[in-house]
C-alpha positions, 0 to 999 in steps of 0.5 A: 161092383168094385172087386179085389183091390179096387174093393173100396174104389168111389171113382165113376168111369164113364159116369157109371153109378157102381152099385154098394148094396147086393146085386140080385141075379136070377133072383137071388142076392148073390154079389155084396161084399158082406157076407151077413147082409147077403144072408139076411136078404136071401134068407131072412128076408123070405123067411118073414115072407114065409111067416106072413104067408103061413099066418093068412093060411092058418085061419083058413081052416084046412085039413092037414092035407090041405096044409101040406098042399099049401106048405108043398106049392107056396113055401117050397118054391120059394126056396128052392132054386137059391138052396140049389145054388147058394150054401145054406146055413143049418140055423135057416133050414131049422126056422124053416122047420120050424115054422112049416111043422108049426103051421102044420100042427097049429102050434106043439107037434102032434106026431114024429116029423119022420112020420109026416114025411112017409107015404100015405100007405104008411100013415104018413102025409107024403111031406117034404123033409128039407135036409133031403131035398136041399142036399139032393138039389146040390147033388143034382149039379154033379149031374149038369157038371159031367153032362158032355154038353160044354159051357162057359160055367163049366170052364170057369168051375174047372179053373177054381177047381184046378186053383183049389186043388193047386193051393 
C-alpha cells in the first residue's frame, strides 16, 4: 500500500501487485486510505453478522440466562479485540446496545439496562455494560504501555507521542 505522497502511485516495482481495498491484520481492517469504508468493514460488517446471529438464537426459546449467556460467549468475542485497539465511534456502541437489549427482551425493554447489568444478589442478570468494557479495554494498554519489558510498539508510540506533544 502506497503511503504519504506516493498515495496515488499505479507504478508495479518488482511486479508487486499494491493492494487498493483495506488490508486486514490480526483480523481487523486497519490500513485503507478511507476512512468510511474501514469503518463499514470493522463495524458494520459485524454488526450484520451479529443480527443474523441474534435472529437464529431468538426462536430458540431460552431463558434470560440462557441469552445472557448466548450475548456473553458469541457476540462480545466479536468485538472485543478491535474495540481494544481501534477508536470506537458512540453511534456503534448504541446499535450494538440496541440490538443485544432487544434480543434480550424480545422486542421493548422490560426492566432498566443498569438493572440487567447488577449482579444476581441484587436482582440483576450479571450483563455486560459495553460503554464499561470497551473503556476498560483501552485503559488496559496503559498497563502493557508502563510495563518494564521493552518493544518495538513501545519505541514507535514514544516517537508519535513525542511528535505530538513537539507540534
Amino acid at each position: 500500500m502506497w503511503i504519504g505522497s506516493c498515495r496515488n502511485n499505479h507504478s508495479k516495482p518488482f511486479g508487486i501487485k499494491w493492494p487498493r481495498e483495506p488490508m486486514k491484520a490480526l483480523g481487523v481492517y486497519c490500513y485503507s486510505y478511507d476512512l468510511a469504508l474501514l469503518r463499514e468493514k470493522n463495524f458494520i460488517e459485524n454488526l450484520d453478522k451479529i443480527k443474523k446471529l441474534l435472529n437464529l438464537w431468538s426462536s430458540r426459546g431460552l431463558s434470560l440466562y440462557g441469552k445472557v449467556t448466548v450475548i456473553k460467549s458469541l457476540v462480545i468475542p466479536k468485538f472485543v479485540y478491535m474495540c481494544s485497539v481501534m477508536s470506537v465511534a458512540d453511534d456503534f456502541v448504541k446499535e450494538l446496545n440496541r440490538l443485544i437489549y432487544k434480543f434480550l427482551w424480545n422486542g421493548t425493554e422490560k426492566a432498566t439496562r443498569l438493572s440487567t447489568i447488577n449482579d444476581y444478589a441484587k436482582g440483576g442478570l450479571k450483563m455486560i455494560d459495553l460503554d464499561c468494557m470497551i473503556k476498560s479495554l483501552r485503559l488496559a494498554w496503559l498497563q502493557r504501555i508502563y510495563n518494564v519489558i521493552e518493544g518495538p510498539w513501545k519505541w514507535y508510540l514514544s516517537h508519535l507521542l513525542a511528535v505530538i506533544i513537539a507540534v
